[in-house]
C-alpha positions as CSV (number, residue, x, y, z in Angstrom):
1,X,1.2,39.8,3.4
2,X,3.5,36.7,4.6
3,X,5.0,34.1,2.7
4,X,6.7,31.1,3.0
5,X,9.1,28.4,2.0
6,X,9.9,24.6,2.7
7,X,8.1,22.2,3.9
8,X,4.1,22.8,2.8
9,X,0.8,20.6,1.9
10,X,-1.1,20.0,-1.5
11,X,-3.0,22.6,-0.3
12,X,-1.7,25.9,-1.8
13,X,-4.3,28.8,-3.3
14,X,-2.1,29.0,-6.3
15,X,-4.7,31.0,-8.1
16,X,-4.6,34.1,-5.4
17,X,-2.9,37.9,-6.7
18,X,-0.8,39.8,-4.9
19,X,19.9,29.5,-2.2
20,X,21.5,27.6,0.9
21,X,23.2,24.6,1.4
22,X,21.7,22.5,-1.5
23,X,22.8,18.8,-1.8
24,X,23.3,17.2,-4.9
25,X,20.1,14.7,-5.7
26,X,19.5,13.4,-9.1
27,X,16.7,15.2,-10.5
28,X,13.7,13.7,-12.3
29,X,14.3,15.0,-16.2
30,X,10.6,15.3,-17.4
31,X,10.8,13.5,-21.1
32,X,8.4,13.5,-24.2
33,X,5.3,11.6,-23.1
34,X,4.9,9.5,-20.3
35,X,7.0,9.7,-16.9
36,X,5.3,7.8,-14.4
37,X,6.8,8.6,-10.5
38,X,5.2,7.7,-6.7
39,X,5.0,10.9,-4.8
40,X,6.4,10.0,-1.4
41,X,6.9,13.3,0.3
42,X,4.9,16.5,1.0
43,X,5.8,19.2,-1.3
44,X,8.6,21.6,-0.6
45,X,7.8,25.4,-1.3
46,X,10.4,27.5,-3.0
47,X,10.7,31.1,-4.4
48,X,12.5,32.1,-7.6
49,X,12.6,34.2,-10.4
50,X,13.3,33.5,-14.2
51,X,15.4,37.1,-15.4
52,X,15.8,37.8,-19.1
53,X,18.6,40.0,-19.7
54,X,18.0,41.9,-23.1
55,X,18.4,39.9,-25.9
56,X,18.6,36.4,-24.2
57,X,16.1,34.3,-25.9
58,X,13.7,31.6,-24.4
59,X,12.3,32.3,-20.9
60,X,15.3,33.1,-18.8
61,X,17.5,32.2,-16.3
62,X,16.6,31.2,-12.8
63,X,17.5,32.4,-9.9
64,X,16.9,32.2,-6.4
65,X,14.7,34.9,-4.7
66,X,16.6,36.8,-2.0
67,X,13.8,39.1,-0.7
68,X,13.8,36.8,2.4
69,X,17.3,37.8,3.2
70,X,16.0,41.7,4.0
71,X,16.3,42.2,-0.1
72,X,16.3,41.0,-3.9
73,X,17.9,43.0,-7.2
74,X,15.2,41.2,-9.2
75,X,12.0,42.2,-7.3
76,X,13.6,45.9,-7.2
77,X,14.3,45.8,-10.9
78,X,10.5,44.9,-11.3
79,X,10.7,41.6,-11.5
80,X,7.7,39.3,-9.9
81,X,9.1,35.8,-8.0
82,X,7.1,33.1,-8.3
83,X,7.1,29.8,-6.7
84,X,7.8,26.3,-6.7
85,X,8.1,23.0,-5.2
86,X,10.3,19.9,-4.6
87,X,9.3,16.4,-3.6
88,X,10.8,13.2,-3.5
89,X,9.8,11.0,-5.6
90,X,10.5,7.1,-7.2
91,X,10.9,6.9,-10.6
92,X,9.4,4.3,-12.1
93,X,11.5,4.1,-15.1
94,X,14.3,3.3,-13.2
95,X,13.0,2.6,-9.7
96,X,15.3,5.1,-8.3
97,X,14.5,7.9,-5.9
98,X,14.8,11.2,-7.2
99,X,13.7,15.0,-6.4
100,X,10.7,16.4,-9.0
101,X,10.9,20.4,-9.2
102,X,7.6,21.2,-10.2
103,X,5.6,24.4,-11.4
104,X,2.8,25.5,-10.4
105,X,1.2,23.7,-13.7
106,X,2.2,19.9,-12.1
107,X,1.4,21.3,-8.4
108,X,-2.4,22.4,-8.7
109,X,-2.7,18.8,-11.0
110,X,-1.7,17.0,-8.0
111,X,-3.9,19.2,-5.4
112,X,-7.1,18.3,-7.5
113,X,-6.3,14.6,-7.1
114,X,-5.1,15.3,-3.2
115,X,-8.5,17.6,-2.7
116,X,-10.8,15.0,-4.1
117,X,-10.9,12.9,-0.8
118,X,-13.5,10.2,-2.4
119,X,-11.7,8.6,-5.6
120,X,-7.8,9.9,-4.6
121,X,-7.0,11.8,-1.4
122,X,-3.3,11.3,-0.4
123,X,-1.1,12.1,-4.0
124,X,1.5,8.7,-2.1
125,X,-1.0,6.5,-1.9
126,X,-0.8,6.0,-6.1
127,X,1.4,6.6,-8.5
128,X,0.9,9.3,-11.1
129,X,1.6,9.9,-14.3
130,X,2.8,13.3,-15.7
131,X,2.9,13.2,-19.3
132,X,3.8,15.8,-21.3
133,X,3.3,17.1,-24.9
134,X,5.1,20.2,-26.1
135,X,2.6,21.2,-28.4
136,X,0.0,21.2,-25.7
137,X,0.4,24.8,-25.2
138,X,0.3,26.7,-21.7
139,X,-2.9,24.4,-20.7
140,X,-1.9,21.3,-22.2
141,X,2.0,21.2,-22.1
142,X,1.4,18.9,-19.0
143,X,-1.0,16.4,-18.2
144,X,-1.4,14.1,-14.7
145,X,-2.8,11.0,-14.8
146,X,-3.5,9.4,-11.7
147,X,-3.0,5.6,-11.3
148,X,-5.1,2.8,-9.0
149,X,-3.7,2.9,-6.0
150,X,-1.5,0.5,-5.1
151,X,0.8,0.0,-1.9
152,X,4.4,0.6,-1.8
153,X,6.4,-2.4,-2.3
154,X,9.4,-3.3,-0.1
155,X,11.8,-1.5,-2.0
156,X,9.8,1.3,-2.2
157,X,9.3,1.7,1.7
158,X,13.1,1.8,1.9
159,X,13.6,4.4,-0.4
160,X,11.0,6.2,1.2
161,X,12.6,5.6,4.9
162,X,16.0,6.7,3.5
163,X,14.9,9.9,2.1
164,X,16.5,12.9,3.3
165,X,13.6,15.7,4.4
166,X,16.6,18.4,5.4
167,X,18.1,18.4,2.1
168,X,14.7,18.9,0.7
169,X,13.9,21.7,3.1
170,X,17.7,22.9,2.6
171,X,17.1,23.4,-1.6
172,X,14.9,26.2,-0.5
173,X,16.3,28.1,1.4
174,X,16.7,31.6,-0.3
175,X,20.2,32.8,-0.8
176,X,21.3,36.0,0.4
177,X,21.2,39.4,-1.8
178,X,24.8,39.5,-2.6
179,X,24.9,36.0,-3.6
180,X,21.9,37.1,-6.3
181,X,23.6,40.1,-7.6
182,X,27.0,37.4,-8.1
183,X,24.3,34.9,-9.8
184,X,23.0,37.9,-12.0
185,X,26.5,38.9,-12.9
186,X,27.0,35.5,-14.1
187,X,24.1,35.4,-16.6
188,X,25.5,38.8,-18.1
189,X,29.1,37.6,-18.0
190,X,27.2,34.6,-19.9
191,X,26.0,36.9,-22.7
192,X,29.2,39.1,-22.6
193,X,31.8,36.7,-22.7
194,X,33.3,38.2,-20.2
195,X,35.1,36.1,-17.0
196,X,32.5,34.6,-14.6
197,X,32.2,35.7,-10.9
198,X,33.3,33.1,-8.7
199,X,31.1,31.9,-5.8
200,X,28.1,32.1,-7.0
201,X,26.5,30.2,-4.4
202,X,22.2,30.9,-5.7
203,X,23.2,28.7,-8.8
204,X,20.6,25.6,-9.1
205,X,21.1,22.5,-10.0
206,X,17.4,21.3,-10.5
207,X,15.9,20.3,-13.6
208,X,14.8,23.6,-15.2
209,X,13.3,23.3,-18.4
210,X,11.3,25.5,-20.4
211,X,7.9,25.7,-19.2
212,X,5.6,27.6,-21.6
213,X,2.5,27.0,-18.6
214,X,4.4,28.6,-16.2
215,X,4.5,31.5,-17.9
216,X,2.4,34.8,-17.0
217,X,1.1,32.8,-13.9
218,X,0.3,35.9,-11.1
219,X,1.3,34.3,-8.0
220,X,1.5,36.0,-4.8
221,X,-0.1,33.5,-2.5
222,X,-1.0,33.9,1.4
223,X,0.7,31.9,4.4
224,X,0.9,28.2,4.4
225,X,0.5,25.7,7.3
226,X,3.2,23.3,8.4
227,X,3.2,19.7,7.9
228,X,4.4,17.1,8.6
229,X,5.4,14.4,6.2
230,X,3.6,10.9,6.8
């Protein structure tokens, strides 16, 4: 089987079985209710892993998956990666640009919208908005509302000429093994007390909240196509 990571499409089979040099964007903080964004890049396909240590409550920590590197202490301990995505984005509460790490629960919202050619088609040509309710449970934690479809105003065209595609691509690129088994000795350290590694360089600094929808989600997904961002 081959996988992938970086740059991808809306186009992902995210129902099939089977960190680098990351720049410091602002991240969009999914709120209570409504959080309306423009998508104005092509998703961004990465690979990690949320590791419970025993007795840590809620749904783990994340961490990058190595296993692309030649090898990964949490797939050998058992423990299945799953995937994610970045994309740039404007937020329309504040008309700023920032990156949107979403699971697989906002991804295959978006895809629907991208697959139905009709009515939507291309997620940039509208905004969207991705409310969510945290009693919604795993199907209804998030919902995606799509918008008419509008053009992008001045100010929007320059954030989206200013955007910076290799420090998307760059957030997922998977770190190497030792720099998991440092990241892994920092969560225990965590629940110890004890001192924390230093360098720990498959630390995120993404927006990771907890997701009950992504939870017990199989993915293991076949090779995806290249493209290019409009």
């Amino acid at each position: 089987m081959s996988e992938s990571y970086g740059l991808v499409g809306w186009d992902e089979n995210v129902n099939s079985n089977g960190g680098g040099d990351r720049k410091r964007d602002e991240f969009m903080r999914l709120l209570p209710g409504s959080n309306r964004i423009r998508l104005l890049t092509k998703p961004f396909q990465y690979w990690v892993h949320k590791w419970k240590e025993d007795g840590m409550q809620g749904f783990g920590e994340k961490v990058y998956c190595s296993s692309f590197k030649g090898s990964c202490a949490c797939c050998d301990a058992g423990d299945k990666k799953k995937r994610r995505w970045f994309a740039g984005i404007i937020d329309r509460k504040t008309g700023t640009y920032k990156v949107l790490d979403m699971g697989v629960a906002i991804y295959q919202k978006v895809q629907d919208y991208s697959r139905d050619t009709e009515d939507w088609g291309d997620p940039s040509q509208y905004d969207v908005d991705v409310v969510v309710n945290k009693q919604g449970g795993a199907t209804g934690y998030y919902s995606v509302i799509p918008k008419p479809k509008k053009p992008l105003t001045n100010e929007d065209v320059e954030i989206k000429q200013n955007i910076d595609l290799e420090s998307l691509k760059a957030k997922c690129d998977p770190p190497t093994p030792e720099a998991v088994l440092k990241r892994l000795a920092g969560i225990r350290a965590k629940i110890t007390g004890r001192p924390v590694p230093q360098e720990d360089d498959s630390t995120d600094d993404s927006e990771d909240s907890e997701d009950p929808s992504e939870e017990g989600v199989d993915m293991v997904f076949p090779p995806a196509d290249a493209q290019s961002v409009a």
